[in-house]
Gaussian input, Z-matrix of N, CA and C with variables (Angstrom, degrees):
# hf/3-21g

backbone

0 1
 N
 C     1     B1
 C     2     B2     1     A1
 N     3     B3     2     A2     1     D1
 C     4     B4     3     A3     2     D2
 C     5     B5     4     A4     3     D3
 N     6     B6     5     A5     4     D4
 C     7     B7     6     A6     5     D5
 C     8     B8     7     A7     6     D6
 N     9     B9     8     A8     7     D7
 C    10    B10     9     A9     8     D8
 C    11    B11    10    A10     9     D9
 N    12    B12    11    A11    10    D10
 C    13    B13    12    A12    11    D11
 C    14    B14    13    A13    12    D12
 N    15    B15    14    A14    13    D13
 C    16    B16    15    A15    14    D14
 C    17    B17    16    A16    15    D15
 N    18    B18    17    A17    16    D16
 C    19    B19    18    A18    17    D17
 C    20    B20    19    A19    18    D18
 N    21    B21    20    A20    19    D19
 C    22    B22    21    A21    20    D20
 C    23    B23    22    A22    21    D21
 N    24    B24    23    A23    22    D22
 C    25    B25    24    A24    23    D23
 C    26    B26    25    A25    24    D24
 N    27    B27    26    A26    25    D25
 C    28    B28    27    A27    26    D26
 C    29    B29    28    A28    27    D27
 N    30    B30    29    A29    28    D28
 C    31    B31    30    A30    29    D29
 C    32    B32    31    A31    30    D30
 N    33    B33    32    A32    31    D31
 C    34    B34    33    A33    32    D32
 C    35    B35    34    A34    33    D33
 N    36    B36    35    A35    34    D34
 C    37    B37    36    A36    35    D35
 C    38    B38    37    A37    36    D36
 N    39    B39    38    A38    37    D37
 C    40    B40    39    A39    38    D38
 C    41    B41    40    A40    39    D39
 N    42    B42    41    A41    40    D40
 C    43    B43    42    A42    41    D41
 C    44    B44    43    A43    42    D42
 N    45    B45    44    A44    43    D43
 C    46    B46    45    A45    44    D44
 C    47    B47    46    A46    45    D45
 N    48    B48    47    A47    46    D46
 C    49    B49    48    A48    47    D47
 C    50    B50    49    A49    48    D48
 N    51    B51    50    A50    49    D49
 C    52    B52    51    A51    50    D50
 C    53    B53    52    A52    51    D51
 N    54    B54    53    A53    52    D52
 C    55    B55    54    A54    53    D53
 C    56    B56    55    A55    54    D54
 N    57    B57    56    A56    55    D55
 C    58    B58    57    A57    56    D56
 C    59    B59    58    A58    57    D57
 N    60    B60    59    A59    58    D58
 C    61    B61    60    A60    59    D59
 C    62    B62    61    A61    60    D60
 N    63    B63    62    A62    61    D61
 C    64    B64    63    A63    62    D62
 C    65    B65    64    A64    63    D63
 N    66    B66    65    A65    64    D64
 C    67    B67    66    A66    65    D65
 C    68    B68    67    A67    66    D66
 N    69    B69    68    A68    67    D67
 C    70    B70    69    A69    68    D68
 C    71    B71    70    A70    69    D69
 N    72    B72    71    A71    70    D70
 C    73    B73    72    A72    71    D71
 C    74    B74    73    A73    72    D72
 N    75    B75    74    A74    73    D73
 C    76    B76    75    A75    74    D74
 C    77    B77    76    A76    75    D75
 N    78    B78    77    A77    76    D76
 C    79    B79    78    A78    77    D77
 C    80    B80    79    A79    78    D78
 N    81    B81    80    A80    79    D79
 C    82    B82    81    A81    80    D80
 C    83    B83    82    A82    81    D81
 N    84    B84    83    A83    82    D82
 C    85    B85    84    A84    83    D83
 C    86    B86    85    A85    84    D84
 N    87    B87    86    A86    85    D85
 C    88    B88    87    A87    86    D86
 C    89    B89    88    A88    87    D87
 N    90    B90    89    A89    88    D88
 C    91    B91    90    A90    89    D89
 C    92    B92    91    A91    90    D90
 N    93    B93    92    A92    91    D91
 C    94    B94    93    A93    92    D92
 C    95    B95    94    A94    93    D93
 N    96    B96    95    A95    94    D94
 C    97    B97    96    A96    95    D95
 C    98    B98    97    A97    96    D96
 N    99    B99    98    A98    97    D97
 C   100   B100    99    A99    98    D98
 C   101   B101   100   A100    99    D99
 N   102   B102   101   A101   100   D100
 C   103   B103   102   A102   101   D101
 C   104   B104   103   A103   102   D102
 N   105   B105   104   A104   103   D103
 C   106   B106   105   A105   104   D104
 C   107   B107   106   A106   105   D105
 N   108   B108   107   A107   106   D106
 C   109   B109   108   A108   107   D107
 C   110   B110   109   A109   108   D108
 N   111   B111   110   A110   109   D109
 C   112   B112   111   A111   110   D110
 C   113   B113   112   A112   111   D111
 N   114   B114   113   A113   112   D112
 C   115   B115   114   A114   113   D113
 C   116   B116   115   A115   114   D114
 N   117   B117   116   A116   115   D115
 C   118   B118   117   A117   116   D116
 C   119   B119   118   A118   117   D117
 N   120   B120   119   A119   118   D118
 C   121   B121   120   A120   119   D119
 C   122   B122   121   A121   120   D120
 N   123   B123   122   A122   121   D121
 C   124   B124   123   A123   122   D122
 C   125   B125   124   A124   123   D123
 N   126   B126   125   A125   124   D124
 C   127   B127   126   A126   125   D125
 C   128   B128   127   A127   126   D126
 N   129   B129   128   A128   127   D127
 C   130   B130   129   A129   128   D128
 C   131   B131   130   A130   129   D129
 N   132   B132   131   A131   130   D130
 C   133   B133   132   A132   131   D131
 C   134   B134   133   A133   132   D132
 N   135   B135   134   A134   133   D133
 C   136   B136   135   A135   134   D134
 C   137   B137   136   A136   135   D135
 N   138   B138   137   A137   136   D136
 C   139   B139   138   A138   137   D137
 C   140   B140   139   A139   138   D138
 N   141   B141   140   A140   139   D139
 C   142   B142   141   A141   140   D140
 C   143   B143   142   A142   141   D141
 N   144   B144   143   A143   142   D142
 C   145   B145   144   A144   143   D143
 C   146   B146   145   A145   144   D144
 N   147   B147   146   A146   145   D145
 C   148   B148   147   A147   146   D146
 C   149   B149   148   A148   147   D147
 N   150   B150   149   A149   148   D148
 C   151   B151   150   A150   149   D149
 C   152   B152   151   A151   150   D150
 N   153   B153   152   A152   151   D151
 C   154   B154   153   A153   152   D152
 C   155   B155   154   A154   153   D153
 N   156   B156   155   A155   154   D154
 C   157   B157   156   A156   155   D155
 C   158   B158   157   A157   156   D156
 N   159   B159   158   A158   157   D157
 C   160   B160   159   A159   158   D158
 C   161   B161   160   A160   159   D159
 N   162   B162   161   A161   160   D160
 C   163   B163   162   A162   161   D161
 C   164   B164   163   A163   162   D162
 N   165   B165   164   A164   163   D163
 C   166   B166   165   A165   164   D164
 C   167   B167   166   A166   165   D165
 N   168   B168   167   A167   166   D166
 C   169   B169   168   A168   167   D167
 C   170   B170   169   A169   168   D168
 N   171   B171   170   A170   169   D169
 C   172   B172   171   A171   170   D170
 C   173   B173   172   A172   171   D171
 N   174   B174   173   A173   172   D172
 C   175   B175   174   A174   173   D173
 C   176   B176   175   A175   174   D174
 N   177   B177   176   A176   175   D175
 C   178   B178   177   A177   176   D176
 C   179   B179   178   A178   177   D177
 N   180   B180   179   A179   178   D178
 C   181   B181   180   A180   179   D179
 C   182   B182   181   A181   180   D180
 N   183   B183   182   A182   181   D181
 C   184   B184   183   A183   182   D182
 C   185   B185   184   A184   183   D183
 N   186   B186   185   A185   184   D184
 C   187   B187   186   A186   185   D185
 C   188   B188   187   A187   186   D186
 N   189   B189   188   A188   187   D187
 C   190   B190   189   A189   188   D188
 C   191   B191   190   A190   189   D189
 N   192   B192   191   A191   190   D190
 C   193   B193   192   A192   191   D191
 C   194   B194   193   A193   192   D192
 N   195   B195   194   A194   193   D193
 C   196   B196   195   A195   194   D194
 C   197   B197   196   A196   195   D195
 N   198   B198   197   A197   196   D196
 C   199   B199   198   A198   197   D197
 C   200   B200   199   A199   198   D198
 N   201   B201   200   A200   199   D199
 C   202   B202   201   A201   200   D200
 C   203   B203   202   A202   201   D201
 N   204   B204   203   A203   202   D202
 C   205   B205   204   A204   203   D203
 C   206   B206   205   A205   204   D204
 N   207   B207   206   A206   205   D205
 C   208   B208   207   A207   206   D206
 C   209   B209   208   A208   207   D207
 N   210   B210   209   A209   208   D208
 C   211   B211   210   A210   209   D209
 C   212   B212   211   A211   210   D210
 N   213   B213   212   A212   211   D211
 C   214   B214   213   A213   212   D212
 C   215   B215   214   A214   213   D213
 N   216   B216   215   A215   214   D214
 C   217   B217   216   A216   215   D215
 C   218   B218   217   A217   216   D216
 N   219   B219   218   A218   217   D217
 C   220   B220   219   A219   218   D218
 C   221   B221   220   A220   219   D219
 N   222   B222   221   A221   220   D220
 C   223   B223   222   A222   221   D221
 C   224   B224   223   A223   222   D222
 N   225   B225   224   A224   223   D223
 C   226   B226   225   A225   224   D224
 C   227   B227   226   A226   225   D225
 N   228   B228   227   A227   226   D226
 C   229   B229   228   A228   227   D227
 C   230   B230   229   A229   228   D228
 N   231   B231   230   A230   229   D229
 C   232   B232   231   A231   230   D230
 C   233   B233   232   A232   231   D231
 N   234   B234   233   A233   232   D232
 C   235   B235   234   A234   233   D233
 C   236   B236   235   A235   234   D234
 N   237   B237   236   A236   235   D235
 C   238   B238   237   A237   236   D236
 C   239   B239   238   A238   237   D237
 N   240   B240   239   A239   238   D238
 C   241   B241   240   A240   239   D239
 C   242   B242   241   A241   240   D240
 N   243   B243   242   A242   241   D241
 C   244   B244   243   A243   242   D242
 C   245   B245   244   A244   243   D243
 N   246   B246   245   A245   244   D244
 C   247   B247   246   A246   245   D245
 C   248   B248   247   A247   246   D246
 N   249   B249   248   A248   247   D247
 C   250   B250   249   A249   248   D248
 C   251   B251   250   A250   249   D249
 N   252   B252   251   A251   250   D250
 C   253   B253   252   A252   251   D251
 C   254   B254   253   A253   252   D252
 N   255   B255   254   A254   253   D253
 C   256   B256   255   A255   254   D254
 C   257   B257   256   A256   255   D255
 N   258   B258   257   A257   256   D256
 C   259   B259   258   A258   257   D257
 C   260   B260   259   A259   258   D258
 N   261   B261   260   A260   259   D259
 C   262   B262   261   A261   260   D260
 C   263   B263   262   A262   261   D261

   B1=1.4402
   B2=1.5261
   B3=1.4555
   B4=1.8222
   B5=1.3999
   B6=1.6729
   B7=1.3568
   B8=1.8456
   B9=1.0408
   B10=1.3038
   B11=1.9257
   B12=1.4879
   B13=1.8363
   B14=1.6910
   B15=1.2518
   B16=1.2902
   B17=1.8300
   B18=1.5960
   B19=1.2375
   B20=1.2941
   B21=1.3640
   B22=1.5255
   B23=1.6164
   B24=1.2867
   B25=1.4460
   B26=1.2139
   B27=1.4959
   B28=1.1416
   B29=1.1750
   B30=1.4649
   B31=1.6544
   B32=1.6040
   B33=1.4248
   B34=1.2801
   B35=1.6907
   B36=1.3530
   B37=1.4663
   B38=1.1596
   B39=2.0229
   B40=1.2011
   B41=2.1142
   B42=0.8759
   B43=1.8828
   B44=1.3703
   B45=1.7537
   B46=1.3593
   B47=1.5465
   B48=1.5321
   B49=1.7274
   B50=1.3341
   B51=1.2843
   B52=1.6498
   B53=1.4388
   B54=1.7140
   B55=1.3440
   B56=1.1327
   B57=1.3624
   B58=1.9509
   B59=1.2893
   B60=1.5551
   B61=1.1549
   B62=1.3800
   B63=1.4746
   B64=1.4743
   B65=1.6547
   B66=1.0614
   B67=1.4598
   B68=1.4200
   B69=1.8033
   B70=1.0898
   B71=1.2454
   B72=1.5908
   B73=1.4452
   B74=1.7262
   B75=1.4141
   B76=1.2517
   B77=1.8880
   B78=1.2504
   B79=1.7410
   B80=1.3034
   B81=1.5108
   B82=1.7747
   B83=1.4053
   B84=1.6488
   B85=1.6305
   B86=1.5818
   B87=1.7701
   B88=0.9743
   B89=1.6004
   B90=1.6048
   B91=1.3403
   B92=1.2157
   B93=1.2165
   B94=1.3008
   B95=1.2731
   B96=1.3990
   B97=1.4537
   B98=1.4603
   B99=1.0302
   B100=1.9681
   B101=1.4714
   B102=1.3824
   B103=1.2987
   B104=2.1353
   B105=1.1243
   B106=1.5599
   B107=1.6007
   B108=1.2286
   B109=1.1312
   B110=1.8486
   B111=0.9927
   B112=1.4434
   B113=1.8079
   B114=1.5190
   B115=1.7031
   B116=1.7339
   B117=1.4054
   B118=1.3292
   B119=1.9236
   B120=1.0086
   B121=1.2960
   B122=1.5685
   B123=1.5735
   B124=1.1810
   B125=1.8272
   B126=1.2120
   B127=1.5784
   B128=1.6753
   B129=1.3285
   B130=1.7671
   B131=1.6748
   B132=1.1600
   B133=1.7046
   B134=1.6317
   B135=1.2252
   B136=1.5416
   B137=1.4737
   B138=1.1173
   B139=1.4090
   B140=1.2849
   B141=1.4900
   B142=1.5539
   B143=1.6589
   B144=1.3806
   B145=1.6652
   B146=1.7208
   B147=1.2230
   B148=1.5376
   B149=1.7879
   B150=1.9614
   B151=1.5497
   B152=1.3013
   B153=1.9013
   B154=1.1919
   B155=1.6397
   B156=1.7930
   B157=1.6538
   B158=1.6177
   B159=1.3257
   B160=1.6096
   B161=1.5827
   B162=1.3523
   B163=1.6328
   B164=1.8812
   B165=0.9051
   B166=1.6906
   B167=1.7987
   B168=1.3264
   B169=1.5038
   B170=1.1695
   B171=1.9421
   B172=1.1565
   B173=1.4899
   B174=1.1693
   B175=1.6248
   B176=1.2849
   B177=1.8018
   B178=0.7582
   B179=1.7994
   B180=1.4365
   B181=1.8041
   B182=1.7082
   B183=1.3490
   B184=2.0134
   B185=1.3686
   B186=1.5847
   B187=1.9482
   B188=1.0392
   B189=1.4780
   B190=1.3066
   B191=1.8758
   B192=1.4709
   B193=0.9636
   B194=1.7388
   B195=0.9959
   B196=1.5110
   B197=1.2965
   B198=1.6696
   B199=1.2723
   B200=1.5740
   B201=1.6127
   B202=1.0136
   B203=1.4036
   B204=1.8072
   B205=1.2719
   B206=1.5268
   B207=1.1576
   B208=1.7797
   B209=1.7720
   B210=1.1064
   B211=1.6960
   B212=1.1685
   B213=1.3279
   B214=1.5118
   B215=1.6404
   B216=1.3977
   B217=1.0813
   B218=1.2500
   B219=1.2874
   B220=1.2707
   B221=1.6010
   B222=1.5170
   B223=1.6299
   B224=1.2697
   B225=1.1843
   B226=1.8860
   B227=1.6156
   B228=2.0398
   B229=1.4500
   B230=1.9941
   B231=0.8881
   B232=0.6300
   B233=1.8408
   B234=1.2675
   B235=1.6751
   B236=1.3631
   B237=1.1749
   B238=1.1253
   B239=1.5867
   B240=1.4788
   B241=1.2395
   B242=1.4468
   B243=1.9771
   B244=1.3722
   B245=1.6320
   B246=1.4934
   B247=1.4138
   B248=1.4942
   B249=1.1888
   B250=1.4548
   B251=1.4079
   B252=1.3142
   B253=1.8698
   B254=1.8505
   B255=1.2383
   B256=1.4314
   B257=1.8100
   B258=1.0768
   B259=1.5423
   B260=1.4716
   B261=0.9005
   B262=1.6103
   B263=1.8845
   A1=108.87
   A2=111.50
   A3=109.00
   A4=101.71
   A5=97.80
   A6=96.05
   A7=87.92
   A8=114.89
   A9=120.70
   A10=107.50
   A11=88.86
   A12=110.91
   A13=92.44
   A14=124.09
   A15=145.82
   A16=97.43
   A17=122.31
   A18=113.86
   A19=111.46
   A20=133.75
   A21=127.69
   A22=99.60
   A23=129.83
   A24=115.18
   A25=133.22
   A26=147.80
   A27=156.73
   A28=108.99
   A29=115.87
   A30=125.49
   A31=117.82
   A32=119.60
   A33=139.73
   A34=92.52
   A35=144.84
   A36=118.60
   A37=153.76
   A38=89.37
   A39=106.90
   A40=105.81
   A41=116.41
   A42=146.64
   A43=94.25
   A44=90.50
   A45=97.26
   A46=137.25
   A47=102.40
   A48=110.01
   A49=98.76
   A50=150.68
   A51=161.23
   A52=100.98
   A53=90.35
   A54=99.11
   A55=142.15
   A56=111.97
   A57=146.07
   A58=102.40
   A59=100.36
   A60=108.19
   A61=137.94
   A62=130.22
   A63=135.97
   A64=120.40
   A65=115.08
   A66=133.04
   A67=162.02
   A68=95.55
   A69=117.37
   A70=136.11
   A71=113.01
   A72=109.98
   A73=90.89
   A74=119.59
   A75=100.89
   A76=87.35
   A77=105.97
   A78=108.72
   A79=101.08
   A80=100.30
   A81=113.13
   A82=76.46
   A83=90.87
   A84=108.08
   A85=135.31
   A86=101.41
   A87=91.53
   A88=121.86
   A89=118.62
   A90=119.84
   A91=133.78
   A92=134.92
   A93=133.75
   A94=110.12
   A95=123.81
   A96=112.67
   A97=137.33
   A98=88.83
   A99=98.34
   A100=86.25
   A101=136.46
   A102=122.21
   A103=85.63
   A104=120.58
   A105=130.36
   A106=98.12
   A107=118.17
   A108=106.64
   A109=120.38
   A110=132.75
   A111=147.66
   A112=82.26
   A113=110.36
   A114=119.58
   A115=105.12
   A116=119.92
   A117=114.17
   A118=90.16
   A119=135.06
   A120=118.59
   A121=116.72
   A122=117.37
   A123=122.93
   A124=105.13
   A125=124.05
   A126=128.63
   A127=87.51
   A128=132.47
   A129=130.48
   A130=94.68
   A131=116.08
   A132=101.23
   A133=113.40
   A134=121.80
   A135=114.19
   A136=101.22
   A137=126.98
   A138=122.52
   A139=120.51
   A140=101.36
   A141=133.19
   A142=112.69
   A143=107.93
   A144=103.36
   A145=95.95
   A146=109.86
   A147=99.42
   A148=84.51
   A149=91.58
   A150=99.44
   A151=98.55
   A152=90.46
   A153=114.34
   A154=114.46
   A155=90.62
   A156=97.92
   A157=91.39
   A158=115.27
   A159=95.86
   A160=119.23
   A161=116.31
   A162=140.53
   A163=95.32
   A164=115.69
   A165=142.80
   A166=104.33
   A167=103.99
   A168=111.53
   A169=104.67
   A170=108.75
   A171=130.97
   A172=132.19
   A173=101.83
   A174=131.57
   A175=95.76
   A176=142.16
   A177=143.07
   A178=131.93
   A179=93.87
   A180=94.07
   A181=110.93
   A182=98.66
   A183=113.43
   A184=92.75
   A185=108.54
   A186=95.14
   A187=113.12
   A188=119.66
   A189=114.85
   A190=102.77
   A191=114.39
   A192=124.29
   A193=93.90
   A194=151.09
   A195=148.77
   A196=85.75
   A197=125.50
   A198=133.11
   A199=112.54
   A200=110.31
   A201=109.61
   A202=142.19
   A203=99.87
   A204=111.74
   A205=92.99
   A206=140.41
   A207=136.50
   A208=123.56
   A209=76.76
   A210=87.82
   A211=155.35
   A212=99.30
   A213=138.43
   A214=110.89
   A215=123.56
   A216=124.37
   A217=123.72
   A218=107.88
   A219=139.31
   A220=105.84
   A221=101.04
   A222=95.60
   A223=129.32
   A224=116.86
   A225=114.91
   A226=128.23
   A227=90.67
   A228=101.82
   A229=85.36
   A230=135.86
   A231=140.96
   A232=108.61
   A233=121.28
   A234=110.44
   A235=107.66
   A236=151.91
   A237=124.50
   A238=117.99
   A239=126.25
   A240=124.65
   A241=122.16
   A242=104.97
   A243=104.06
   A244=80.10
   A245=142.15
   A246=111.82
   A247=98.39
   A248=133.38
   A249=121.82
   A250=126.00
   A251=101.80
   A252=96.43
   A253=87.15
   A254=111.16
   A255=104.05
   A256=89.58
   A257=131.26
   A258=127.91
   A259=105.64
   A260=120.35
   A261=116.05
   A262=133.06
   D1=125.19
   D2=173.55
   D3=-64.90
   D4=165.36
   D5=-179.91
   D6=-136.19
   D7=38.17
   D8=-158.46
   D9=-88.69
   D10=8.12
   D11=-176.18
   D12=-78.64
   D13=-53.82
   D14=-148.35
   D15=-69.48
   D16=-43.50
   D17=166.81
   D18=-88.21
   D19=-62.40
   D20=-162.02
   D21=-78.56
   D22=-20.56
   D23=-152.04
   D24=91.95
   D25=165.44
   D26=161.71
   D27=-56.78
   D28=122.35
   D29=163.65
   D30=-53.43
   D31=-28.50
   D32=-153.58
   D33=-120.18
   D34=-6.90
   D35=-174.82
   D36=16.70
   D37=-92.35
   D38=-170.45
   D39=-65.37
   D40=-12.64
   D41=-179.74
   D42=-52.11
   D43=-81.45
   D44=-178.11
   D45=-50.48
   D46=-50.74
   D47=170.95
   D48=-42.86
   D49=-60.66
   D50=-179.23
   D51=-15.68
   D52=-80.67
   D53=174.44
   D54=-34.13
   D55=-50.40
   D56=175.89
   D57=-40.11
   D58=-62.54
   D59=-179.94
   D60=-93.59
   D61=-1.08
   D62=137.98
   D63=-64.98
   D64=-5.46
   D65=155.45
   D66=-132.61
   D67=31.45
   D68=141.94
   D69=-71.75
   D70=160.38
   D71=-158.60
   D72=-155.36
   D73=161.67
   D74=-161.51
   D75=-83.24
   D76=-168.89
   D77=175.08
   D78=-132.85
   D79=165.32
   D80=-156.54
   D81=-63.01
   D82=164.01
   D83=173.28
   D84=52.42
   D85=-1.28
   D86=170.68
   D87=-104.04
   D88=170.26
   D89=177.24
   D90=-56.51
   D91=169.27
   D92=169.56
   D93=-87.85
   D94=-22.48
   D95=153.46
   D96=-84.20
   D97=-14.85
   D98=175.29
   D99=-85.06
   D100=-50.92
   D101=-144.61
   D102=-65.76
   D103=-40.21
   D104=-156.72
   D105=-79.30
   D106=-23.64
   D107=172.33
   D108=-93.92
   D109=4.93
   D110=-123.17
   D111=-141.49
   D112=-42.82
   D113=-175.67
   D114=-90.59
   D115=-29.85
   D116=-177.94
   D117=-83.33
   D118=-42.53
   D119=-168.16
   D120=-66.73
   D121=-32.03
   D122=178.62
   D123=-76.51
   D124=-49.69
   D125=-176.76
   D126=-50.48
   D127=-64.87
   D128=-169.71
   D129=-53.34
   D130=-60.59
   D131=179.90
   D132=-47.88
   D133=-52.31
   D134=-162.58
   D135=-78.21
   D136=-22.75
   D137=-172.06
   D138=-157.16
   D139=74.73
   D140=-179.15
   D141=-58.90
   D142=7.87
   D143=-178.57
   D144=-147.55
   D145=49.00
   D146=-164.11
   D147=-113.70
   D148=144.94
   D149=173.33
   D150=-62.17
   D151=173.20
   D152=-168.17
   D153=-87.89
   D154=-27.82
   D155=-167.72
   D156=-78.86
   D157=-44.22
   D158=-166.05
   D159=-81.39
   D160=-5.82
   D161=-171.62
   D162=-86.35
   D163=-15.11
   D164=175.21
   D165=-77.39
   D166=-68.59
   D167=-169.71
   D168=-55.13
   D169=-65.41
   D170=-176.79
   D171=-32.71
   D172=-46.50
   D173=-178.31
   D174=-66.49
   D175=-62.81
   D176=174.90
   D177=-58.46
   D178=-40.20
   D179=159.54
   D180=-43.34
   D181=-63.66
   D182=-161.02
   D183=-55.67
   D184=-49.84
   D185=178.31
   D186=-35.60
   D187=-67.18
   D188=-141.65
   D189=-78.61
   D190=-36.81
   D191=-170.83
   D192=-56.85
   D193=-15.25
   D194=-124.13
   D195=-122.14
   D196=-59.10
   D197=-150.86
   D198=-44.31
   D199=147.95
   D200=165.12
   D201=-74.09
   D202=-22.44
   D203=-153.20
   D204=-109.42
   D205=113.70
   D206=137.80
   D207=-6.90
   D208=-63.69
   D209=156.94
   D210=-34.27
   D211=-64.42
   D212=153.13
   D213=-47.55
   D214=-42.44
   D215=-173.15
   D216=-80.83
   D217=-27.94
   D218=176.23
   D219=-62.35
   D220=-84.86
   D221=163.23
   D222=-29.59
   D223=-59.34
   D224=176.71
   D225=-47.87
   D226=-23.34
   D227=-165.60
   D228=-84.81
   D229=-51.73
   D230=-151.25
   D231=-89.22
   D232=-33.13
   D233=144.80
   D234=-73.10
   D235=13.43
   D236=140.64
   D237=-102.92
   D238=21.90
   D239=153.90
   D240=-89.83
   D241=-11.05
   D242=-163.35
   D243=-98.11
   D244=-28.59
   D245=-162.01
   D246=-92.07
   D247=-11.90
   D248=155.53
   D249=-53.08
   D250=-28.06
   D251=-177.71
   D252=-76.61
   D253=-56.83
   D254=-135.17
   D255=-61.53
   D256=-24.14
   D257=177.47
   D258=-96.38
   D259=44.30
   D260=146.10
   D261=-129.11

């Protein structure tokens, strides 16, 4: 196997970061902040010119879609039904 990625880099990059990051997922044991920070660093790699409003949504779909826990998702869905009421 070359390893000829490791000095020049990937021919394909910006491809790959895409990928990386439409298929991350959080990992056992890890945090909800490492996992959230681990997804904002890869989304800035794959798409270094991406709006803010939709880099917003986006970020938040893959979270949730990523999560490990059922649970977890549940809860989030559901604090974010309670801070919508209370701000409207």
């Amino acid at each position: 196997m070359s390893h000829s990625h490791l000095r020049y880099g990937y021919l394909d990059e910006p491809q790959r970061e895409m990928r990386l990051c439409d298929s991350r997922t959080q990992h056992q044991n890890e945090t909800l902040a490492g996992y959230g920070m681990a997804l904002r660093i890869l989304y800035r790699e794959a798409w270094p010119q991406g709006y803010e409003k939709m880099k917003d949504s986006s970020l938040k779909r893959k979270f949730e879609d990523g999560l490990q826990s059922p649970e977890m998702v549940q809860f989030l869905k559901l604090l974010l039904r309670l801070y919508r009421d209370i701000h409207i």
